[in-house]
Short mmCIF file of the C-alpha atoms (twelve columns), coordinates in Angstrom:
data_MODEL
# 
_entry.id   MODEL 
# 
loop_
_atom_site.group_PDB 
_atom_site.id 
_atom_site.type_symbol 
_atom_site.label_atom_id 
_atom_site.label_alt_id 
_atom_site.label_comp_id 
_atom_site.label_asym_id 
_atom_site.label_seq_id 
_atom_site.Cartn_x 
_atom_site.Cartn_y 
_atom_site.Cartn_z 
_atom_site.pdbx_PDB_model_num 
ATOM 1   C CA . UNK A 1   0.000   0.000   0.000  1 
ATOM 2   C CA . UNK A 2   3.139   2.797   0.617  1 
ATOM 3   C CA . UNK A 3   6.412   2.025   -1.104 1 
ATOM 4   C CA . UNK A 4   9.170   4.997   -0.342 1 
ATOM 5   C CA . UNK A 5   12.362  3.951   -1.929 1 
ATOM 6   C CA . UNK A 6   15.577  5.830   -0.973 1 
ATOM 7   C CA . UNK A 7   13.957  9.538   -0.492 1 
ATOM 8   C CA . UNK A 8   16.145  11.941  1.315  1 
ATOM 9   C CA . UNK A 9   15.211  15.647  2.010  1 
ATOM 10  C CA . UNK A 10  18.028  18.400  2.842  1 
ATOM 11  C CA . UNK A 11  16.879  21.673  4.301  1 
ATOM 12  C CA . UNK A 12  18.498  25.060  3.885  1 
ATOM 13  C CA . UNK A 13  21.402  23.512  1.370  1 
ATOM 14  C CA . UNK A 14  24.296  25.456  0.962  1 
ATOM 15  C CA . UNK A 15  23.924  27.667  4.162  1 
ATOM 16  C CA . UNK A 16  25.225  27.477  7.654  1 
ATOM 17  C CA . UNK A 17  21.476  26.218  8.926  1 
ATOM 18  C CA . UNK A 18  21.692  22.667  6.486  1 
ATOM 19  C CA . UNK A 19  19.747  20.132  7.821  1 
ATOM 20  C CA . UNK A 20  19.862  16.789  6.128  1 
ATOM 21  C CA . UNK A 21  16.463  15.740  7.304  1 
ATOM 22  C CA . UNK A 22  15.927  12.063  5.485  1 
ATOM 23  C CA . UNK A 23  18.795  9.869   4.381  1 
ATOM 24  C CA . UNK A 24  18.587  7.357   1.626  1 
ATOM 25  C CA . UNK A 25  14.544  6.092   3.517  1 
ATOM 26  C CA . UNK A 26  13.100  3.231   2.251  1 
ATOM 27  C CA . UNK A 27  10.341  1.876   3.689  1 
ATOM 28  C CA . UNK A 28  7.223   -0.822  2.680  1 
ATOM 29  C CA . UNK A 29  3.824   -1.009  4.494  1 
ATOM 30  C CA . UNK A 30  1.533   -3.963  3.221  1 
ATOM 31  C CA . UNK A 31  -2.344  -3.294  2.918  1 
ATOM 32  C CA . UNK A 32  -3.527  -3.356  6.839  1 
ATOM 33  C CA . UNK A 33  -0.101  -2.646  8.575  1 
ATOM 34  C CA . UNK A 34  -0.509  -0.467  11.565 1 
ATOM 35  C CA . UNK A 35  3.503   0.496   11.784 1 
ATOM 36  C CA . UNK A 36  4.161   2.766   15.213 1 
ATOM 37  C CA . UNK A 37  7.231   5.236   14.571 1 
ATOM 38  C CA . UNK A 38  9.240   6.519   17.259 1 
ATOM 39  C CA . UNK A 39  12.588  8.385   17.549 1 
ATOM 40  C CA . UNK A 40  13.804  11.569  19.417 1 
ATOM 41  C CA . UNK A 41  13.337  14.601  18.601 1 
ATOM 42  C CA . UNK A 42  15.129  15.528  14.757 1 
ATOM 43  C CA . UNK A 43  15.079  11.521  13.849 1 
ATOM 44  C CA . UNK A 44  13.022  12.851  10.749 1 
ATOM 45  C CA . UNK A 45  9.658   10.743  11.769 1 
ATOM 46  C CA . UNK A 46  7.650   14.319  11.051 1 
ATOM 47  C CA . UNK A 47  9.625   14.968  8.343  1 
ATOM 48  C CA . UNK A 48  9.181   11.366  6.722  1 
ATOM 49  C CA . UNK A 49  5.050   11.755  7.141  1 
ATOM 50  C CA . UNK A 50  5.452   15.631  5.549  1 
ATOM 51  C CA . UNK A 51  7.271   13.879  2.353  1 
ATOM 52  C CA . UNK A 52  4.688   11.175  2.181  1 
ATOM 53  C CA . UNK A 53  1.741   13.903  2.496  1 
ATOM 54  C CA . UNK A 54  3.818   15.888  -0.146 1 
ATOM 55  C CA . UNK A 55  3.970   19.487  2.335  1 
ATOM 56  C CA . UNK A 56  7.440   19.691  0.462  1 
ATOM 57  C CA . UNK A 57  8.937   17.740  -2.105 1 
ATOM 58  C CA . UNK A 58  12.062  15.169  -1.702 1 
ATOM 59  C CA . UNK A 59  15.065  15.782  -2.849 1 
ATOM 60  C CA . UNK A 60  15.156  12.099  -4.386 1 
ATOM 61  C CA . UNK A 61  13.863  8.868   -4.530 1 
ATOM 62  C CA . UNK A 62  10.449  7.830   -4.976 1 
ATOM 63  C CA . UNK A 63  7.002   7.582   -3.100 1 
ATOM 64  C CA . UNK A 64  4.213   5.125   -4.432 1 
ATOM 65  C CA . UNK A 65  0.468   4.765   -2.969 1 
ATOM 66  C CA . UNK A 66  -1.120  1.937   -4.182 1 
ATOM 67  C CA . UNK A 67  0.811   1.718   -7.102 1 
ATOM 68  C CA . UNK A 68  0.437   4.951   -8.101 1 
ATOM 69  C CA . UNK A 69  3.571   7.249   -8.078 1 
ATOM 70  C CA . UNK A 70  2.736   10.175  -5.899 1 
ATOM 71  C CA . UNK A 71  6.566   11.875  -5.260 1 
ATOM 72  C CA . UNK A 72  5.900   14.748  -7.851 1 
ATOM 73  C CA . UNK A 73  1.867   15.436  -6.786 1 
ATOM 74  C CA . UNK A 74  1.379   18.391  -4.575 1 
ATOM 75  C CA . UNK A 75  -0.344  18.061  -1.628 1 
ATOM 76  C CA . UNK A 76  -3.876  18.648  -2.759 1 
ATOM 77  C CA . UNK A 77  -3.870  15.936  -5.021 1 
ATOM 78  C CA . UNK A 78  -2.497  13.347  -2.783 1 
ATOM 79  C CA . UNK A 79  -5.255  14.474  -0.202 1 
ATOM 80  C CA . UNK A 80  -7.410  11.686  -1.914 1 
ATOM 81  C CA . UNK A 81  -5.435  8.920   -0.913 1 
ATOM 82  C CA . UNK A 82  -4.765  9.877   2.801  1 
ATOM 83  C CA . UNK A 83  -6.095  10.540  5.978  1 
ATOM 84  C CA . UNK A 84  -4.295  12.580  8.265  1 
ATOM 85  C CA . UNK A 85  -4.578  13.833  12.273 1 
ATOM 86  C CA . UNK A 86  -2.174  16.092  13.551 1 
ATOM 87  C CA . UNK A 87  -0.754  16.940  17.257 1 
ATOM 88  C CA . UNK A 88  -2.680  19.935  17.737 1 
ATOM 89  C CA . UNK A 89  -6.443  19.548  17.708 1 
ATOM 90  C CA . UNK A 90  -6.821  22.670  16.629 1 
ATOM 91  C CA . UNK A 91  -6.204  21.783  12.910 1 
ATOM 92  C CA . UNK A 92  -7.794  19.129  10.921 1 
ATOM 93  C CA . UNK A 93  -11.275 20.953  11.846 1 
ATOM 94  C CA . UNK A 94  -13.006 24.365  11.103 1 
ATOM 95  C CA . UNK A 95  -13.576 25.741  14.793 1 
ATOM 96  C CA . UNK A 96  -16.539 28.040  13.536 1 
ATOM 97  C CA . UNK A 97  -18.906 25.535  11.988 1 
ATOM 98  C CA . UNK A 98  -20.474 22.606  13.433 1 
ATOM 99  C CA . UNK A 99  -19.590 19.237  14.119 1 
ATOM 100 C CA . UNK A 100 -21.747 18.148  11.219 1 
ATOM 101 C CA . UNK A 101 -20.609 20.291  8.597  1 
ATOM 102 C CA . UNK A 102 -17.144 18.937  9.445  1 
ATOM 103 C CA . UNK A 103 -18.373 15.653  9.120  1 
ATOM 104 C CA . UNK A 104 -19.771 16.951  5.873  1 
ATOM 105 C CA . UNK A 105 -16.365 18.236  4.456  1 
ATOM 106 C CA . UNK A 106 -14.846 15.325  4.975  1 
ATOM 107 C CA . UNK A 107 -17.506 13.214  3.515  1 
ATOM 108 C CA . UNK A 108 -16.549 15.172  -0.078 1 
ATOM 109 C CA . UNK A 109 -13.142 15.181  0.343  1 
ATOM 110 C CA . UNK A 110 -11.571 14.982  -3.377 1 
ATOM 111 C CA . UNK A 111 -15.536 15.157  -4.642 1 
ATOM 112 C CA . UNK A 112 -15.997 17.998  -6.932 1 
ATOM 113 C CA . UNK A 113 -18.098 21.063  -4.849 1 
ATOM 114 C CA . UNK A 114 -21.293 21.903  -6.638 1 
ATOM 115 C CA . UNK A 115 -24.578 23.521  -4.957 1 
ATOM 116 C CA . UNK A 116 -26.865 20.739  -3.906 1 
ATOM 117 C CA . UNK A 117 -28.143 21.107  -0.655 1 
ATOM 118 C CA . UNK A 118 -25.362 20.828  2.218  1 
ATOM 119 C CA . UNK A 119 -26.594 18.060  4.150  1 
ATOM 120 C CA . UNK A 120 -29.215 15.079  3.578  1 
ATOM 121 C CA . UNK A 121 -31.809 13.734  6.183  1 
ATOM 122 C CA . UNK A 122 -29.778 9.858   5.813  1 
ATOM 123 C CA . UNK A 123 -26.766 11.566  5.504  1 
ATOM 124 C CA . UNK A 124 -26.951 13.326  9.172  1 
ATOM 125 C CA . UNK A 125 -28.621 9.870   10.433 1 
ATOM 126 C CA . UNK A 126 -25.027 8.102   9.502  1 
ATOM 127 C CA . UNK A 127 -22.869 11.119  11.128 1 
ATOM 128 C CA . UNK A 128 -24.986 10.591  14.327 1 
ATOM 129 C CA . UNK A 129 -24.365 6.637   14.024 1 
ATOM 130 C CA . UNK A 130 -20.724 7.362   13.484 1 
ATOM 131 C CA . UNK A 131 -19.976 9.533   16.246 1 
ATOM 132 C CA . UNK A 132 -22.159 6.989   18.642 1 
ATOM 133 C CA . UNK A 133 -19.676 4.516   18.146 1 
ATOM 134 C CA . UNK A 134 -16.939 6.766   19.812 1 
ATOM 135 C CA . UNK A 135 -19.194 7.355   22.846 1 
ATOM 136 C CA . UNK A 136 -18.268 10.704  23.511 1 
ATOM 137 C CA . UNK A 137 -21.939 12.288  23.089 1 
ATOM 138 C CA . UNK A 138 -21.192 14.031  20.007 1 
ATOM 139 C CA . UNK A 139 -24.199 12.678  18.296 1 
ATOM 140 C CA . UNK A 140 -26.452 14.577  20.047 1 
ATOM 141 C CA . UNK A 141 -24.698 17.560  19.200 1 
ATOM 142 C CA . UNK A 142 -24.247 17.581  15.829 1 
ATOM 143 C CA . UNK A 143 -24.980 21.930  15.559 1 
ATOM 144 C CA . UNK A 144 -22.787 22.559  18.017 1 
ATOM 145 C CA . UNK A 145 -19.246 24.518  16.833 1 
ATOM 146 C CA . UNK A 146 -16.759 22.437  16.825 1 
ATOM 147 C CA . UNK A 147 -14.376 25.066  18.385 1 
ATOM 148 C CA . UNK A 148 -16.730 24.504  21.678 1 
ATOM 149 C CA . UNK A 149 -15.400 20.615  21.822 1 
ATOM 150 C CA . UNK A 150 -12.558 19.709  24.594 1 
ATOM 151 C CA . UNK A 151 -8.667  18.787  23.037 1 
ATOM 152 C CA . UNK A 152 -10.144 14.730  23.455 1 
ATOM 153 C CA . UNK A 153 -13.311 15.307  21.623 1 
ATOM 154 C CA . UNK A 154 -12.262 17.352  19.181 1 
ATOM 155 C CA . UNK A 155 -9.335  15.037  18.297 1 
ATOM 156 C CA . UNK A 156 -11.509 12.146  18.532 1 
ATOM 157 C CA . UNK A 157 -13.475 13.761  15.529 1 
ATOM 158 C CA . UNK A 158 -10.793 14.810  13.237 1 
ATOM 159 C CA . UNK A 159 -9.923  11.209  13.227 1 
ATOM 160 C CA . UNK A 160 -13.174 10.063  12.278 1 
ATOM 161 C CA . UNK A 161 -12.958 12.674  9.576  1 
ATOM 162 C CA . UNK A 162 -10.056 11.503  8.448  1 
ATOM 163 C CA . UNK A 163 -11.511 8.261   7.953  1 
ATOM 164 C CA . UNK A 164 -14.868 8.738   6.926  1 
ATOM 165 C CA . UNK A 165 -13.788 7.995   3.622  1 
ATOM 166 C CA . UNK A 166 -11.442 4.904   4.183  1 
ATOM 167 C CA . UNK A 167 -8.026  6.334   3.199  1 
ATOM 168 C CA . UNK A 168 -5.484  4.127   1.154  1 
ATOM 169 C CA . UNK A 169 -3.162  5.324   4.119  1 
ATOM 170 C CA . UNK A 170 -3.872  6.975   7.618  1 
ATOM 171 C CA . UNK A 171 -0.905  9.171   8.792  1 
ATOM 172 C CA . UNK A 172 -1.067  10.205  12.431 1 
ATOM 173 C CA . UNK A 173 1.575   12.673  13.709 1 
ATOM 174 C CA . UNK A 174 1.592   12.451  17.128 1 
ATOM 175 C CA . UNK A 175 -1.934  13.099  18.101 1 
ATOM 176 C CA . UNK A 176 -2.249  12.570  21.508 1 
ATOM 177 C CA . UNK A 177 0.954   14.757  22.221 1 
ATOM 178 C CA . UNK A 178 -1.082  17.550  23.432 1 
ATOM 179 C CA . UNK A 179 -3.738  15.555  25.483 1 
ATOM 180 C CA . UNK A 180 -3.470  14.652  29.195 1 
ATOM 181 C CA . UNK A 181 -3.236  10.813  29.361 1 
ATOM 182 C CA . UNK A 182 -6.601  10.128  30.293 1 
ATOM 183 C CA . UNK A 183 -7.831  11.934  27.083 1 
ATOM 184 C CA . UNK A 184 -4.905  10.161  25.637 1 
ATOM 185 C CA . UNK A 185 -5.971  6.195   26.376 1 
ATOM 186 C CA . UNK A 186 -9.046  7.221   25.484 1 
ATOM 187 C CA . UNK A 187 -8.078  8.861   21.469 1 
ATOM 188 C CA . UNK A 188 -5.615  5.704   21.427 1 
ATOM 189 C CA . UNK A 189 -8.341  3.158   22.174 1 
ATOM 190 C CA . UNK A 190 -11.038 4.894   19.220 1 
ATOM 191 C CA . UNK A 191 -7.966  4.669   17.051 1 
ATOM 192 C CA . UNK A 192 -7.664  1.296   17.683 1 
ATOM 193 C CA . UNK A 193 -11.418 0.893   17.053 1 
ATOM 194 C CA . UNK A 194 -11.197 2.501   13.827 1 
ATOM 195 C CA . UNK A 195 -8.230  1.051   12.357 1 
ATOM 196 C CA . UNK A 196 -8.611  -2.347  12.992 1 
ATOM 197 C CA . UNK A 197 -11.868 -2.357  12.030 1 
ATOM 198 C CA . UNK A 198 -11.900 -1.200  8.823  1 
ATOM 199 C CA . UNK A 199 -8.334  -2.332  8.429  1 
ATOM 200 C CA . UNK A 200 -6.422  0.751   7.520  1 
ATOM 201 C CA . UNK A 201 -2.938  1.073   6.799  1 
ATOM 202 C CA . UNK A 202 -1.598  3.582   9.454  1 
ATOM 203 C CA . UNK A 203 1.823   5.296   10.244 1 
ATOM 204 C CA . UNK A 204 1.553   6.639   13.612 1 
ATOM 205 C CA . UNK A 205 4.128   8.487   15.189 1 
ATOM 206 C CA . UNK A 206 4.363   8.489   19.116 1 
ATOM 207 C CA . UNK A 207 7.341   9.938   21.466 1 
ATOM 208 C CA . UNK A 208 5.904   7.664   23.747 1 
ATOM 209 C CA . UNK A 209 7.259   3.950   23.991 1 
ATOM 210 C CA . UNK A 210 5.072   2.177   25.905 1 
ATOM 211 C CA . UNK A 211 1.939   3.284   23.351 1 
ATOM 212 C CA . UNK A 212 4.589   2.478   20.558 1 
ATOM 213 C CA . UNK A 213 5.022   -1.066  21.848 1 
ATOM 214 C CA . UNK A 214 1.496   -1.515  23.125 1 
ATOM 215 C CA . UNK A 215 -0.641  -0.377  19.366 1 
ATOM 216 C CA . UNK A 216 -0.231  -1.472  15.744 1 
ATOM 217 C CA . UNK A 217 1.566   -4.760  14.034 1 
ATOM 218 C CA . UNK A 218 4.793   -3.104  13.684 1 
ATOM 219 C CA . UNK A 219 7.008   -0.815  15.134 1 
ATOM 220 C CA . UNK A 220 10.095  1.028   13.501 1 
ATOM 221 C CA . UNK A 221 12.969  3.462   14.795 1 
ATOM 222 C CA . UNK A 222 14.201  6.346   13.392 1 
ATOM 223 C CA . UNK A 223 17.362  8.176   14.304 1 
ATOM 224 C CA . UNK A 224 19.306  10.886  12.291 1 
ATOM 225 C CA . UNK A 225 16.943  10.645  9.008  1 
ATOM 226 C CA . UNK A 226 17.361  6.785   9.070  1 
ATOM 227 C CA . UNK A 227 15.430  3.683   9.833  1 
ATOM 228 C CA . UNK A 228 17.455  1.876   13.037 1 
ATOM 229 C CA . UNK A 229 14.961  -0.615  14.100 1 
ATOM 230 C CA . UNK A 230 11.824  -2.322  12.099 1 
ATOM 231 C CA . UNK A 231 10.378  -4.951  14.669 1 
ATOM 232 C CA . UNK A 232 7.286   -6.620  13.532 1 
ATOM 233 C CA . UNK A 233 5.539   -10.248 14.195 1 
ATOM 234 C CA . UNK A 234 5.800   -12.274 17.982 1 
ATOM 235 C CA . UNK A 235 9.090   -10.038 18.567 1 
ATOM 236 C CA . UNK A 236 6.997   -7.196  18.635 1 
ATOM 237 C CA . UNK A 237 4.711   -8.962  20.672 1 
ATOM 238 C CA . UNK A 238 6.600   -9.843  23.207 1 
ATOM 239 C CA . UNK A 239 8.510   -6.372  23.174 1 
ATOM 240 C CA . UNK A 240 9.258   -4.212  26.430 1 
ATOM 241 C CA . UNK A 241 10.475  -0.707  26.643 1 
ATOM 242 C CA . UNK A 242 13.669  -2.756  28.273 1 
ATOM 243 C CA . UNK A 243 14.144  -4.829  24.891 1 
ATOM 244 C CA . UNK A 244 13.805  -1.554  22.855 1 
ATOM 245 C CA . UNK A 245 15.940  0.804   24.918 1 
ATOM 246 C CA . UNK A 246 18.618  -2.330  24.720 1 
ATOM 247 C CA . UNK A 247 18.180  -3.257  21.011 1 
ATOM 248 C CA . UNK A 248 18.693  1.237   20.227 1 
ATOM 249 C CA . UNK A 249 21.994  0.967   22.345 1 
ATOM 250 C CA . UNK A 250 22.784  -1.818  20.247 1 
ATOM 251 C CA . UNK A 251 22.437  -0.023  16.803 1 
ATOM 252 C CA . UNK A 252 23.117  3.304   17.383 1 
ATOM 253 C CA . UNK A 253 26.080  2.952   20.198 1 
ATOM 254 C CA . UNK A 254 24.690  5.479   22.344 1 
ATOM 255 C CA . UNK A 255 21.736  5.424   25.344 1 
ATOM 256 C CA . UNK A 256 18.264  6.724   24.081 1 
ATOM 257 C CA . UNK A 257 17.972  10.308  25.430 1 
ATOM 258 C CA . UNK A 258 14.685  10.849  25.439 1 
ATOM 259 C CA . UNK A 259 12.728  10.894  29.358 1 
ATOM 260 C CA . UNK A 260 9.407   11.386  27.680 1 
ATOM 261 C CA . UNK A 261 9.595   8.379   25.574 1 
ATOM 262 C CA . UNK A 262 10.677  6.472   28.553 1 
ATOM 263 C CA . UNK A 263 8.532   7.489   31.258 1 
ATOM 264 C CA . UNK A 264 5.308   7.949   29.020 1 
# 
């Protein structure tokens, strides 16, 4: 479902600021892998979702969706093929209309716009069934501005917009960063919900390495724009944050720096 073969991104060439971002990536997800990415900060994890979104263009090498070579389609285009969440809930949404109209956006993402009426009767009778299932209460407030929500609730719905339309991949950049961690469990368990029931393939990245161990099929490693670590199948099982901290020390020759990842 995602094939990235060898991209690497540079930032600011040629000046006293260069930042060599992504080095020579290559990664391949199979239709249904839920691959956890985690890394300190600068390992390029953000940067690697960014190039598959196509925010900027890579330098070189190639990105395929599908099948379908995306590495020189801007961002709009590729918008069809993904679902994204980000780590501040303030984006993905429009604060100032409702949660239904949202819902409705989403619903015609990559449809052309024309002006039939906004919202069907059977459409707002699936939105309400829909936002049931994260039991939450949103679907008795389907008028309400979204902008009114909590950081949890308002998350929770930009990842059912995101996959309202069942994306050929579901990028999530850290997008329970800016919850506390009872909001947290709780945006981590609908994800869950969502993914593995309409078995999406999903990228999440997560500073945190207990939720990188605990979710998903696979988990990978990033450190200084490469791939470290790519643990998958009953190793990944059976992983602890012990095993992981060890099997870093053992590839990179240093101790993982990060307390936050750690300590959760």
């Amino acid at each position: 479902m995602l094939q990235i073969k060898n991209i690497s991104k540079t930032f600011n060439a040629g000046t006293v600021n260069e930042k060599q971002a992504l080095k020579n990536v290559s990664l391949t997800l199979e239709n249904g892998d839920f691959v956890t990415v985690i890394g300190g900060n600068g390992a390029g994890k953000s940067t690697m979702l960014n190039a598959i979104a196509g925010v900027w263009p890579v330098d070189e090498g190639q990105i395929m969706i599908d099948g379908q070579d995306v590495t020189k389609l801007p961002e709009y285009k590729r918008a069809i093929f993904l679902g994204r969440v980000f780590q501040d809930p303030m984006n993905g949404t429009a604060a100032t209309m409702g949660i239904e109209e949202n819902l409705a956006l989403a619903l015609r993402r990559g449809n052309p716009r024309t002006l039939k009426k906004g919202i069907r009767s059977n459409e707002r009778e699936a939105y309400k069934e829909a936002l049931a299932k994260l039991g939450l209460g949103l679907e008795d407030r389907l008028t309400s501005k979204v902008g009114l929500l909590s950081g949890g609730q308002r998350q929770a719905l930009t990842l059912l917009m995101a996959t309202l339309k069942k994306p050929k991949l579901l990028l999530l950049d850290e997008h329970t960063a800016a919850l506390d961690p009872k909001t947290a469990a709780k945006v981590l368990e609908t994800t869950d919900m969502i993914v593995n029931r309409d078995k999406l393939t999903t990228l999440m990245i997560t500073h945190n390495m207990r939720d990188a161990i605990a979710h998903g099929n696979r988990l990978i490693m990033m450190m200084d724009g490469h791939i470290i670590l790519d643990i998958k199948g009953e190793e990944k099982k059976h992983l602890t944050v012990e095993d992981l901290l060890h099997k870093f020390e053992e590839v990179s020759g240093e101790e993982f720096a990060s307390d936050k990842a750690i300590l959760g």
